[in-house]
N, C-alpha and C positions, 0 to 999 in steps of 0.2 A: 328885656327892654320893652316899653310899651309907654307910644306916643302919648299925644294928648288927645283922648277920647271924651266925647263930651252928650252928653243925651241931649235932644229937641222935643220937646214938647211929649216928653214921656217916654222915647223911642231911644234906646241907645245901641250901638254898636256889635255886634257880634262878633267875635273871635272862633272861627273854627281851632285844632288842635295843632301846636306845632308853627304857630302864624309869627312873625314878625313885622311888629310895627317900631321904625325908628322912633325916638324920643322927639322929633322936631318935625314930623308927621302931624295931621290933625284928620281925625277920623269926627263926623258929628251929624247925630241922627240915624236915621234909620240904614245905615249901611253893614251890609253883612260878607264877613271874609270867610269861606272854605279853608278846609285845613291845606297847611304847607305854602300860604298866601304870603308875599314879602313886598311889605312897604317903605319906601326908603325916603331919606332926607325929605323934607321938605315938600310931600304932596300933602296935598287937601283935598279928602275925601266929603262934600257936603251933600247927607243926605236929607236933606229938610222939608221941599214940597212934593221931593217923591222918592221912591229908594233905589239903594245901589246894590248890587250883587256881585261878587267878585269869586271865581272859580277857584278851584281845586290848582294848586300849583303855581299859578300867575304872579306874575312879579309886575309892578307899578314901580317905575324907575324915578330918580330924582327929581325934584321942582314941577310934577306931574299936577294938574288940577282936573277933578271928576266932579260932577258937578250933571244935575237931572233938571224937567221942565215943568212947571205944572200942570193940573189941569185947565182947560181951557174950553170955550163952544165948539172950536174946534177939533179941538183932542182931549173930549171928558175925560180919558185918564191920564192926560200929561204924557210924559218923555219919562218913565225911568231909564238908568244906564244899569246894563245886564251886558258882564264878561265873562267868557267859559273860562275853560279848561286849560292847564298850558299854553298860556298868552305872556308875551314879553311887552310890554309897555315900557318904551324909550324914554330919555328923557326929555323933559320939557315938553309933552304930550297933553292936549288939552281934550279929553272925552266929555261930550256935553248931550245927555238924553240919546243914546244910543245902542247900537246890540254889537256884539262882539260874540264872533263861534269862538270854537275850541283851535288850537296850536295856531292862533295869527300872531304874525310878531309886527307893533306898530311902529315905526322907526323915528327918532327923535325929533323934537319939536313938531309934532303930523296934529293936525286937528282934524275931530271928527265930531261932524255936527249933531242935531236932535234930527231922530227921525231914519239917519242911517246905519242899514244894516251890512255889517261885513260878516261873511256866510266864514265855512269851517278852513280851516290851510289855506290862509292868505299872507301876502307880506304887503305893507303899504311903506313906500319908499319914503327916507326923511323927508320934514319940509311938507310934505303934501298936503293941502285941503280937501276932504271928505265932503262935498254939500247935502244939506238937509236933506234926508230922503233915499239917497244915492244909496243903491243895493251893490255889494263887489261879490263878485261871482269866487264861488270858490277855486281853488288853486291854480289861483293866478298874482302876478307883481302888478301892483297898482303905485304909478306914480303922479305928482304934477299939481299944478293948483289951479281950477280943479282935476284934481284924482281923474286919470285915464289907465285903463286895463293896459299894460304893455306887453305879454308875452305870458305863456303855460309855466308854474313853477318846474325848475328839475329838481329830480329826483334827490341831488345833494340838500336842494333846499325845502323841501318836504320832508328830508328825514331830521334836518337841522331844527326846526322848529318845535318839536319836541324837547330836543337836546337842550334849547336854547334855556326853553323851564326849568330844565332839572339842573343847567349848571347854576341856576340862580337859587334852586332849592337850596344847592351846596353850600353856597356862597353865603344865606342866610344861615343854614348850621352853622358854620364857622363864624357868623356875627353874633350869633346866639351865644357863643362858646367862648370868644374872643374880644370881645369889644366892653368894654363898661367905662362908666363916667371919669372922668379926673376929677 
């Protein structure tokens, strides 16, 4: 299956190997997916006045919008959005010009604004706003609007964050395997 992909201004979409994109997805511009990438129902990926990069393994959950900043006086090269590695994106999640490490899981409906950087094993609690800027220190739960550090992750919840990817890996083989149109 593969959404609705669409080039911008010459620039079109990359597919790493093994990716899925649902059919009612929109991928458009200059945004690039790593292999084993799954994107589901209903995000909008817009890469158009700057680009998006999406890790190795990371799953972008339903009704999700990503979405970058441009250039400006202030920030000649704009807000791109850059997500690593093993990342869980909840749903209803809104990333807008931002950086995302490797194994953070964002938790549904969270916005995270242009300009903020959330470092490597983090979890940000549903609900939560991210302000402009706002760095989240690695392996720790950040909740609240705005986002406040609440406590050191344990140890279950740092080896889950991993897990978290790979059950979503699976979970795309099997849509891969199992799903087609009526």
């Amino acid at each position: 299956m593969s959404g609705d992909i669409r080039s911008y201004r010459g620039m079109e979409p990359q597919l790493g190997e093994h990716v899925y994109v649902d059919r009612s997805a929109v991928l458009i511009g200059d945004v690039k997916l790593d292999d084993h990438v799954s994107i589901w129902p209903l995000v909008s990926a817009r890469g158009d006045v700057n680009f998006i990069r999406i890790g190795a393994r990371t799953n972008i959950q339903d009704n999700c919008v990503l979405h970058v900043s441009r250039a400006s006086s202030g920030k000649p090269e704009g807000e791109p959005l850059i997500i690593g590695d093993d990342v869980t994106v909840g749903h209803h999640v809104m990333l807008h010009g931002c950086r995302i490490g490797n194994r953070v899981l964002i938790g549904m409906s969270a916005i995270v604004m242009d300009g903020a950087i959330i470092e490597d094993d983090v979890i940000i609690g549903a609900g939560s706003l991210v302000p402009p800027g706002k760095v989240l220190e690695s392996g720790y739960l950040y909740v609240g609007s705005p986002v406040q550090q609440q406590r050191r992750l344990h140890k279950h919840e740092l080896e889950f964050l991993p897990q978290s990817a790979a059950n979503y890996v699976l979970l795309k083989d099997d849509y891969q395997l199992n799903v087609s149109p009526i």
